[in-house]
C-alpha positions as CSV (number, residue, x, y, z in Angstrom):
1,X,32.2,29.2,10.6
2,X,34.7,26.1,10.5
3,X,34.6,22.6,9.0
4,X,34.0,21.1,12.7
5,X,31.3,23.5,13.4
6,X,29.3,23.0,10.7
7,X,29.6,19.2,10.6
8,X,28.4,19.3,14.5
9,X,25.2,21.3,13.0
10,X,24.7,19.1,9.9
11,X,24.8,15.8,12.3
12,X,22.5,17.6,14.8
13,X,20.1,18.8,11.9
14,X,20.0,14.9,10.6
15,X,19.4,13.8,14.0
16,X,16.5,15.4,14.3
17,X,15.4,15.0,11.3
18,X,15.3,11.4,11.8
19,X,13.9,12.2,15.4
20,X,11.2,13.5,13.4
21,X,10.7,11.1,10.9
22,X,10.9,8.1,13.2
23,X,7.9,10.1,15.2
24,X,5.5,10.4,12.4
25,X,6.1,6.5,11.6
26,X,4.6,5.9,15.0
27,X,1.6,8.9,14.6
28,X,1.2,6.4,11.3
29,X,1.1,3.0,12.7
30,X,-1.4,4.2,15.4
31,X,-3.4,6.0,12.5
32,X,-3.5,2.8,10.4
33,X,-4.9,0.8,13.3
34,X,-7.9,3.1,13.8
35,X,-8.4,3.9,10.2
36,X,-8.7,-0.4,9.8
37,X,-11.0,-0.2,12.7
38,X,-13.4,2.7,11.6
39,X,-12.7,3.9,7.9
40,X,-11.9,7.2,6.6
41,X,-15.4,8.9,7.0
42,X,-15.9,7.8,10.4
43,X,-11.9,8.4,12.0
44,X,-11.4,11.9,13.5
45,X,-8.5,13.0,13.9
46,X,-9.1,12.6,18.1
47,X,-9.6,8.9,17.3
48,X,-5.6,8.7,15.9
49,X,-4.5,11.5,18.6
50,X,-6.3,8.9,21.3
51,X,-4.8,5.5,19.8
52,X,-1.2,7.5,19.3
53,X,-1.3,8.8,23.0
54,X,-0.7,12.5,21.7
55,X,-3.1,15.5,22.4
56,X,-4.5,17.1,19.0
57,X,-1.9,19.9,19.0
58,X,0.7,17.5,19.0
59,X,-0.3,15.5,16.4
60,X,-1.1,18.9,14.3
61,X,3.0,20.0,15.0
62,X,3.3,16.7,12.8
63,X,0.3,16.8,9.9
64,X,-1.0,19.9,9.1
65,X,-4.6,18.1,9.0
66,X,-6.5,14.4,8.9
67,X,-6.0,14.5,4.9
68,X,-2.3,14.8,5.0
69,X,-1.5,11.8,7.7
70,X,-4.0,9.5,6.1
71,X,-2.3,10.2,2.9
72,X,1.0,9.6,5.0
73,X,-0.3,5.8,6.1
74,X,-1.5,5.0,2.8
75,X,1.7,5.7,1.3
76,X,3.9,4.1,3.4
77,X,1.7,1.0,3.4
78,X,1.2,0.5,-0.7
79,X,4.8,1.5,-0.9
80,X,5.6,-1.7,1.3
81,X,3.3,-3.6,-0.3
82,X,4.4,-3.2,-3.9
83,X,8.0,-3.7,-2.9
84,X,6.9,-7.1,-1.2
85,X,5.7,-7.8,-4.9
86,X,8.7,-6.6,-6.6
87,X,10.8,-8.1,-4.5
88,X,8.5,-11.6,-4.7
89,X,9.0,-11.6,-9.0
90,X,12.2,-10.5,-9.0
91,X,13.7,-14.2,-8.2
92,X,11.5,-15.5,-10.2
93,X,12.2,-16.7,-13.4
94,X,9.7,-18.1,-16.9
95,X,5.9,-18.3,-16.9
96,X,4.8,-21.0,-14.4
97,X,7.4,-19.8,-12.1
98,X,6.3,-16.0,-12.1
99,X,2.4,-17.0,-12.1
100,X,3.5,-19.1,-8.8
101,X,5.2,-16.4,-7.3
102,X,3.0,-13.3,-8.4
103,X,-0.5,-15.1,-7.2
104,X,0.8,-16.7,-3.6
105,X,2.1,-13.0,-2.9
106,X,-1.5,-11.5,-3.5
107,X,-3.3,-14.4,-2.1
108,X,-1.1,-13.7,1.4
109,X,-1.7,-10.2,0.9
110,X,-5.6,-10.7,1.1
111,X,-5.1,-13.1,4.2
112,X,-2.9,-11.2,6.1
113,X,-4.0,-7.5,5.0
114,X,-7.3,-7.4,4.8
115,X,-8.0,-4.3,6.7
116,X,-5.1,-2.1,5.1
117,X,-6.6,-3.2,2.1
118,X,-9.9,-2.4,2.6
119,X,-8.9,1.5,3.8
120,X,-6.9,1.5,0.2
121,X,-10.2,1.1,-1.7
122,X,-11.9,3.5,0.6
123,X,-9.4,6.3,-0.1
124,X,-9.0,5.6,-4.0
125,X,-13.0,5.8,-3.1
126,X,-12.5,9.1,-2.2
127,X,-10.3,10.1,-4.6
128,X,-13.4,10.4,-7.1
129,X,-14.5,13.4,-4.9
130,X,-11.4,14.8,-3.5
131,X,-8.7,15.8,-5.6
132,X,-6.4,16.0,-2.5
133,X,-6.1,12.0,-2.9
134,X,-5.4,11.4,-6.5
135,X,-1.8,12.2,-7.2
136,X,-1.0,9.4,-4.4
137,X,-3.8,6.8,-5.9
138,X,-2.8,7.7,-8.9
139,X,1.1,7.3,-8.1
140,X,0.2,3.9,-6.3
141,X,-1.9,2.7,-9.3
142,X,1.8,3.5,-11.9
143,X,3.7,1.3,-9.6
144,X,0.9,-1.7,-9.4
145,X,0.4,-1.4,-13.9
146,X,4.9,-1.1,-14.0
147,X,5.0,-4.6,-11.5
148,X,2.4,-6.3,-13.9
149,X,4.1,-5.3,-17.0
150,X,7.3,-6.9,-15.1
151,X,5.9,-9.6,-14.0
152,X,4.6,-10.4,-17.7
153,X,8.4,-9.5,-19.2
154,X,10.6,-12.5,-16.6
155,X,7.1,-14.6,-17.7
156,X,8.7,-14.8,-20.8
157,X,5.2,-14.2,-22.9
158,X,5.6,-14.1,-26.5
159,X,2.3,-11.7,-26.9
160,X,2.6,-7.9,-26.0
161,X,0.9,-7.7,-22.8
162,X,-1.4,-4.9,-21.7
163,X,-0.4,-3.5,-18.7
164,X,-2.8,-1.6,-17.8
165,X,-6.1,-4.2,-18.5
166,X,-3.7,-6.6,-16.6
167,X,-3.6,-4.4,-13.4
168,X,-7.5,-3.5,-13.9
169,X,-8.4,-7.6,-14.4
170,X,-6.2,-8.1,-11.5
171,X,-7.4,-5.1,-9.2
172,X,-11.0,-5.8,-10.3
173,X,-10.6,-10.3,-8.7
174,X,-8.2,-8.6,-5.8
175,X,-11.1,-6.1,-4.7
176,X,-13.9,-8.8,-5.0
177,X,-11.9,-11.7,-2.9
178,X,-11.3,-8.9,-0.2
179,X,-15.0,-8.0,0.4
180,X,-15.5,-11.8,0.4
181,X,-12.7,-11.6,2.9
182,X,-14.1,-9.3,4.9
183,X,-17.8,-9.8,4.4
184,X,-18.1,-12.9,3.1
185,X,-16.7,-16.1,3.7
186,X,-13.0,-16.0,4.0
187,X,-11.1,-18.1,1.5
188,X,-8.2,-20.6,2.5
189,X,-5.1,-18.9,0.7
190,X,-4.8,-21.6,-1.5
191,X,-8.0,-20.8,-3.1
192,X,-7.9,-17.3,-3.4
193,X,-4.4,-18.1,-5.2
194,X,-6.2,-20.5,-7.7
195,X,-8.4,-18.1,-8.3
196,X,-6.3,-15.4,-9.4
197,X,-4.0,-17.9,-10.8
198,X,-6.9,-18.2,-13.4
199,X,-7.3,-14.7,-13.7
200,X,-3.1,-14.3,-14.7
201,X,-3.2,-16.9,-17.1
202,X,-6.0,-15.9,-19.6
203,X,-3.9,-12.3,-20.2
204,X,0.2,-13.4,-18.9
């Protein structure tokens, strides 16, 4: 087979391959809007086909089954969301500056996210029951405890910092201010960032 041949092949094989990909973004993004909407328990995997347009046996050519696309959204999601705090801290430079920085970013998260939010704890929920979920919650959870320890190295702290109680202190206020969020009385964004302003500065 020649050079020209095969590079014609390769370029069609990434083509579709990013055919493909580009396809189960949108499945995704349709998922993620009933999944806010309904929860895991309650969202069949007719309720995505429905909001995605597709009949069942085209959404199965893309996911093998409801576990595997859910997983798919909650990836994709928390992967964004932990860049958008990486990328927040990583300008940011001494303690009063990263606590600034680190705190607005989750305060807008809760605003702004609510929903996605809420379907994260649901799944990590689940996770306790199915072990399908918990190398993803679990991969998720590594990424969270590796921004805190950053975010407590450019803070310049003297003291080792606990990575790991940090993220639970900080998952722990982050959980309660989103059921307020969504149940509750919704906070102005400014006071959710006070609040886990407070929370940063009796461990950071």
């Amino acid at each position: 087979m020649s050079s020209d041949v095969s590079e014609k092949l390769l370029v069609r094989a990434e083509r579709k391959s990013r055919k493909r990909q580009q396809k189960k973004d949108q499945i995704a993004s349709s998922a993620l809007e009933a999944l806010q909407e309904l929860g895991y328990a309650n969202t069949s995997l007719r309720d995505i086909a429905e909001k995605a347009n597709l009949s069942l046996g085209m959404l199965h050519y893309y996911f093998e089954d409801r576990t595997e696309l859910i997983l798919y959204c909650v990836t994709a999601y928390k992967t964004s969301f932990t860049s958008q705090l990486a990328d927040a801290i990583s300008g940011a430079e001494g303690r009063e500056k990263v606590l600034d920085t680190l705190t607005n970013a989750l305060a807008n998260s809760i605003a702004d996210d609510a929903l996605i939010h809420r379907l994260w704890y649901d799944l990590r929920s689940q996770a306790l029951f199915d072990p399908a979920f918990r190398p993803v919650v679990k991969d998720i959870e590594r990424t969270l405890i590796d921004i805190v320890a950053r975010a407590a190295s450019r803070s310049g702290s003297n003291e080792k910092t606990n990575a790991e109680i940090g993220y639970a202190l900080i998952d722990g206020l982050f959980r309660y201010q989103l059921q307020n969020q969504v149940t509750g009385t919704p906070r102005s964004r400014a006071s959710l960032a006070d609040e886990m302003r407070a929370a940063l500065d009796s461990f950071m």
